[in-house]
C-alpha positions as a Markdown table, in Angstrom:
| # | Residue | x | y | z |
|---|---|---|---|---|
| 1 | Unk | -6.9 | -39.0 | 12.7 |
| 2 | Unk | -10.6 | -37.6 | 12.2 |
| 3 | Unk | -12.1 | -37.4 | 9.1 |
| 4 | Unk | -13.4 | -33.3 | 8.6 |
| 5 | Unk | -16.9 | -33.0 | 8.0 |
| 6 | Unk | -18.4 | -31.1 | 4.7 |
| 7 | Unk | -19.2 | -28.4 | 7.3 |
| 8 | Unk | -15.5 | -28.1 | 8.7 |
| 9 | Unk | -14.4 | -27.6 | 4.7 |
| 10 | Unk | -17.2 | -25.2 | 3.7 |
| 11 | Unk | -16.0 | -23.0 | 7.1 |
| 12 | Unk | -12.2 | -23.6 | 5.7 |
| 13 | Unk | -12.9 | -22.6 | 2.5 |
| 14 | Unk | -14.9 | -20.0 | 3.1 |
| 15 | Unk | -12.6 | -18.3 | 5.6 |
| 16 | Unk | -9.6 | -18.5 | 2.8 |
| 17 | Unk | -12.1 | -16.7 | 0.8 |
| 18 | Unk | -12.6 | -14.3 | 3.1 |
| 19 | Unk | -9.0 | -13.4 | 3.7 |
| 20 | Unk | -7.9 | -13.5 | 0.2 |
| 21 | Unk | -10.5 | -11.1 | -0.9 |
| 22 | Unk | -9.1 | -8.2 | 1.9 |
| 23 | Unk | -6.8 | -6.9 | -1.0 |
| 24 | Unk | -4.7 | -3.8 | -0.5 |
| 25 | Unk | -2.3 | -2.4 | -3.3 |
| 26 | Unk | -2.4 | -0.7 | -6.7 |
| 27 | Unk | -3.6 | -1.8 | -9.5 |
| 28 | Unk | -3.3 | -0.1 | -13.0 |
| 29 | Unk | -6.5 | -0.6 | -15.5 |
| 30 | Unk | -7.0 | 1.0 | -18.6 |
| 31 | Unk | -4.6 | 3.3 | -18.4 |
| 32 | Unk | -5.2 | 4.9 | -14.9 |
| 33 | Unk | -4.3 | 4.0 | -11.6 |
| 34 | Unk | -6.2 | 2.8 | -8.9 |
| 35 | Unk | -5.6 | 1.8 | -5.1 |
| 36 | Unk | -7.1 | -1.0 | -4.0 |
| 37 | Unk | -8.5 | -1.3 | -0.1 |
| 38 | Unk | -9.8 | -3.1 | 2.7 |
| 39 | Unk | -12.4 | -1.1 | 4.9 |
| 40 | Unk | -14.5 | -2.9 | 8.0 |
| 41 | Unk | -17.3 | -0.6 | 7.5 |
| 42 | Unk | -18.0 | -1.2 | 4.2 |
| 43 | Unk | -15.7 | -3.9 | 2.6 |
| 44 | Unk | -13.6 | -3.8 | -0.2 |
| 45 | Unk | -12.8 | -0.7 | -2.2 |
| 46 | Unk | -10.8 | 1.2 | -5.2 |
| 47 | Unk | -9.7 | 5.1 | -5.0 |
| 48 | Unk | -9.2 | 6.4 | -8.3 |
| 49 | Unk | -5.6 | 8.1 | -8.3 |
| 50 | Unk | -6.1 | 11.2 | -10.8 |
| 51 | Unk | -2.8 | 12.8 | -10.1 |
| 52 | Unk | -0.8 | 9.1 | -11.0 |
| 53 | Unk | 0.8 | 8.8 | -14.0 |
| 54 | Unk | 0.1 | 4.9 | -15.2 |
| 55 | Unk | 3.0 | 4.7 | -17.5 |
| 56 | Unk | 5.7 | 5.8 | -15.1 |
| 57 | Unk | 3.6 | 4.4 | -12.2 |
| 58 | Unk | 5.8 | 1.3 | -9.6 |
| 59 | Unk | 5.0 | -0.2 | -6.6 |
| 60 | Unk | 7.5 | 0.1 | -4.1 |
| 61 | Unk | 8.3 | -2.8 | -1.6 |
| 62 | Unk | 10.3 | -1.8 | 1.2 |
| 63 | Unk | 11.9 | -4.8 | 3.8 |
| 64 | Unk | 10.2 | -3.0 | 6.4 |
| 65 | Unk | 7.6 | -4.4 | 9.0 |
| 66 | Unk | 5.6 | -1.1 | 8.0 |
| 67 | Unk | 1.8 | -1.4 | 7.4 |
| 68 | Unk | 1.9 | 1.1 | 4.6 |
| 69 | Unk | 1.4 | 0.4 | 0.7 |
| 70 | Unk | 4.1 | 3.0 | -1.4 |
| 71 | Unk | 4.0 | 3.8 | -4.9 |
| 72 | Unk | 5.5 | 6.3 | -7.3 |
| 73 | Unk | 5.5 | 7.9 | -10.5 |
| 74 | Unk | 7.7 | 10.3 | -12.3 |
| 75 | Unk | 6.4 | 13.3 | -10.3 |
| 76 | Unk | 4.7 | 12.1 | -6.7 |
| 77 | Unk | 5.3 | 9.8 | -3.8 |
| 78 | Unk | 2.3 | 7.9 | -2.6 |
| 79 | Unk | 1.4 | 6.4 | 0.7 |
| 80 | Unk | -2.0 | 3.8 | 0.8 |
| 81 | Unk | -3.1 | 5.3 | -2.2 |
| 82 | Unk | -2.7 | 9.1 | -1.4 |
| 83 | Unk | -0.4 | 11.8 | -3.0 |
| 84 | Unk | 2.3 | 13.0 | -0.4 |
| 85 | Unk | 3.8 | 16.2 | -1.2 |
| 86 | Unk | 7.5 | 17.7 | -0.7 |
| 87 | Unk | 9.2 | 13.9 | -1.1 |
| 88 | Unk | 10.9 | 13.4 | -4.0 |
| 89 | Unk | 9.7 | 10.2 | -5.4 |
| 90 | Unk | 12.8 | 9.5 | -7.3 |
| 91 | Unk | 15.4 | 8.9 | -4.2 |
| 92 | Unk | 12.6 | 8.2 | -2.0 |
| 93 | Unk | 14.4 | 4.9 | 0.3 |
| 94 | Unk | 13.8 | 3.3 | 3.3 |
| 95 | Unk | 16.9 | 3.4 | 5.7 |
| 96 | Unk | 15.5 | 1.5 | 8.6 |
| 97 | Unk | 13.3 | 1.2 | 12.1 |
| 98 | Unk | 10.6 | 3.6 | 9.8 |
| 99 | Unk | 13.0 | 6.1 | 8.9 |
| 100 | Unk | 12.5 | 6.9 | 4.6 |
| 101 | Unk | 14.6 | 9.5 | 3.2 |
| 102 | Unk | 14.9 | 11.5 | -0.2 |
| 103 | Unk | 17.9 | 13.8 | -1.4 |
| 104 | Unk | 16.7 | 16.7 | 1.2 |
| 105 | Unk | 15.5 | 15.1 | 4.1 |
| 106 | Unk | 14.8 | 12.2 | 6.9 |
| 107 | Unk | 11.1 | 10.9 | 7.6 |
| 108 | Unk | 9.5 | 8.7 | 10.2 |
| 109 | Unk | 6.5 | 7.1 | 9.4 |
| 110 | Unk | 4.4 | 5.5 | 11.7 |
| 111 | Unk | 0.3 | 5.1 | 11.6 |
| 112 | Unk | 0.2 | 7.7 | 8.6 |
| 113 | Unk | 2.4 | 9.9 | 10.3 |
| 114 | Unk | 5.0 | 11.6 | 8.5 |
| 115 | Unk | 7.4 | 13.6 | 10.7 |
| 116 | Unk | 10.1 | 15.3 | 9.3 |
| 117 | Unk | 13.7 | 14.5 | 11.4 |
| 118 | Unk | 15.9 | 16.3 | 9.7 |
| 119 | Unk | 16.7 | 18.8 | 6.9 |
């Protein structure tokens, strides 16, 4: 077996770096909510989420292969940080193969697409 030269670990450890620093997700600080980002252009990022109510505020983790990021409070659904209107938030599930539902309707979501399947 090869010994790794000091260069080999520097490139290792700074490649973890790298990909550990690409945070995505909420993050509640002094009493406001925020939604944290990766962007190519310019790097990492936090949104200030104004309409979020920290104290009712939850991540939601669905078991879904989905590449979205979905949190609620007591009043709004949102999606990678941004409000989404007409779901209710409270029975807000995922049923499977990126079909979500609350008490009044179905939704597929794919690529930030929300498409209403039925009423």
């Amino acid at each position: 077996m090869e010994k790794m030269t000091v260069r080999q670990i520097i490139i290792i450890v700074f490649t973890i770096s790298i990909l550990t620093s690409c945070r995505r997700g909420y993050k509640i600080e002094n009493g406001k909510v925020y939604y944290e980002y990766w962007n190519e252009g310019s790097g990492q990022g936090k949104q200030l989420i104004k309409q979020a109510d920290a104290k009712t505020f939850q991540e939601l983790n669905f078991d879904c292969d989905c590449d979205f990021e979905f949190g609620k409070d007591k009043n709004h659904l949102f999606i990678n940080g941004e409000i989404i209107k007409n779901i209710d938030p409270k029975t807000f599930q995922f049923i499977g193969n990126y079909i979500f539902r609350d008490k009044d309707s179905a939704y597929f979501l794919d690529f930030m697409t929300i498409l209403i399947i039925a009423s």
